[in-house]
N, C-alpha and C positions, 0 to 999 in steps of 0.2 A: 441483232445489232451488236455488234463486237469493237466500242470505239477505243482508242487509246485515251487515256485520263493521267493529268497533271493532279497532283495532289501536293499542299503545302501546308507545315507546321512551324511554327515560330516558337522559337525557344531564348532565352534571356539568362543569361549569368555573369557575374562581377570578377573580373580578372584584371591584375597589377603585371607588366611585365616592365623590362628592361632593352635597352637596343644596345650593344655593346658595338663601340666607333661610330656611333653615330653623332652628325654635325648638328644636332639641335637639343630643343630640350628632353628629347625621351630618351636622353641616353642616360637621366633619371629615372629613376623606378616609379613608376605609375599605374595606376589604372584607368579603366573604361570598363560604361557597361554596358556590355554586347548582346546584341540583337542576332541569332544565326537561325536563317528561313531554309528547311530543307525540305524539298521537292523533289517527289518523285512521282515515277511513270509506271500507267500497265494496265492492264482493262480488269474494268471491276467482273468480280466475282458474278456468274450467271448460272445458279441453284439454290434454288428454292426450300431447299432442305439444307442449303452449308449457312449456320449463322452470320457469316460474313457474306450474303448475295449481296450484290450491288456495292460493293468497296473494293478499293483497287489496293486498301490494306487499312487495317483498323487502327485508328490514330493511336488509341492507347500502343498498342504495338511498336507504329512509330516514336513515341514518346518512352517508352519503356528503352529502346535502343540508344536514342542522341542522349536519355538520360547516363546511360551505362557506359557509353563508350569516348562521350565528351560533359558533359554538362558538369558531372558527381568527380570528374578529375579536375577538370580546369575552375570550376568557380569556386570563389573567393580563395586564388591561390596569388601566387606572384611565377611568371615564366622567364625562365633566362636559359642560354644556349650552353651547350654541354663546353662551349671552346671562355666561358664567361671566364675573368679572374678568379682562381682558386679562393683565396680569402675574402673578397665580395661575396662569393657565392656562399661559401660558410656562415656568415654573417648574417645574410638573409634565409638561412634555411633556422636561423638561430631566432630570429626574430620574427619574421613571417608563418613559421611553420609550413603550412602544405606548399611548398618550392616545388614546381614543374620543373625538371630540366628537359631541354630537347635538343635532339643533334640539328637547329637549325635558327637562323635568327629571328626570332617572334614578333614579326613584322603580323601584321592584316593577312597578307598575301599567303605565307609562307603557315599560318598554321590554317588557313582555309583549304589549304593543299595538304595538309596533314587531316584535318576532319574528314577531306572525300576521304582519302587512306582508308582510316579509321571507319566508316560507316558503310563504304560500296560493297563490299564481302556479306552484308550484314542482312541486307535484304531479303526476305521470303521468295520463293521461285513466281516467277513470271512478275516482281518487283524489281525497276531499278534505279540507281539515284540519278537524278537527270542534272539537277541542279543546289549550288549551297549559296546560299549570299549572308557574306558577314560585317555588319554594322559595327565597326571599333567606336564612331562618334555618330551622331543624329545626322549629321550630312557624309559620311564616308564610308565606304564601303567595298569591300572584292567580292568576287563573284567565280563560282568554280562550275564551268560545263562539262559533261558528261562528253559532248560532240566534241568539245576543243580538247579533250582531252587522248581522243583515241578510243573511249570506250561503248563499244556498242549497246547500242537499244535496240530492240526488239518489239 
């Protein structure tokens, strides 16, 4: 029996960012604490002799990766866009310390589109990211698919 398997890890870290022109309040520097659930696909291992039989990828693994390539950069930082005011941005790299900058407006949306980036390459062979869902607040949230994205599963 060779089935396809969803497998999902929750990961948690504290991130302050900034929305530069935008019409409300978070075009103040803020934070949230984010909830990012990553999901992936692939049929679990079937040998009896490889220590991983029966896992479609060893959590720790997974947890070793989202820690490496999102968690240990982005928490407890402050993110603002590489197009931010020059002297804001100074200001906060003065005060804040660990300042993300990113070529992009650090909305919800737009860095859960940066995390697939960042983690689809990253996968073991016959692993792949199927799905990311990231909680900015207790009730909100984006969501990045694999299918709506153009990238094949297998």
């Amino acid at each position: 029996m060779s089935s396809t398997i969803r497998v999902t890890r929750e990961f948690t870290f504290e991130m302050a960012h900034v929305l530069r022109n935008y019409d409300g309040p978070c075009r103040n520097v803020h934070g949230h604490s984010y909830k990012l659930f990553v999901t992936l696909s692939g049929t679990p291992v079937r040998d009896s002799a490889n220590p991983k039989n029966g896992m479609v990828i060893d959590f720790t693994e997974l947890k070793n990766i989202v820690l490496n390539k999102i968690v240990n950069q982005f928490d407890h930082s402050v993110v603002v866009s590489n197009d931010f005011d020059r002297e804001k941005m100074d200001m906060m790299k003065k005060t804040f310390g660990n300042t993300v900058i990113v070529d992009y407006q650090p909305t919800c949306e737009n860095m859960i589109a940066d995390f697939a980036e960042r983690l689809k390459h990253e996968m073991p062979a016959g692993v792949h990211l199927h799905s990311l869902r990231l909680f900015e607040t207790a009730k909100s949230y984006a969501e990045w698919f694999a299918e709506d994205n153009g990238e094949q599963q297998h």
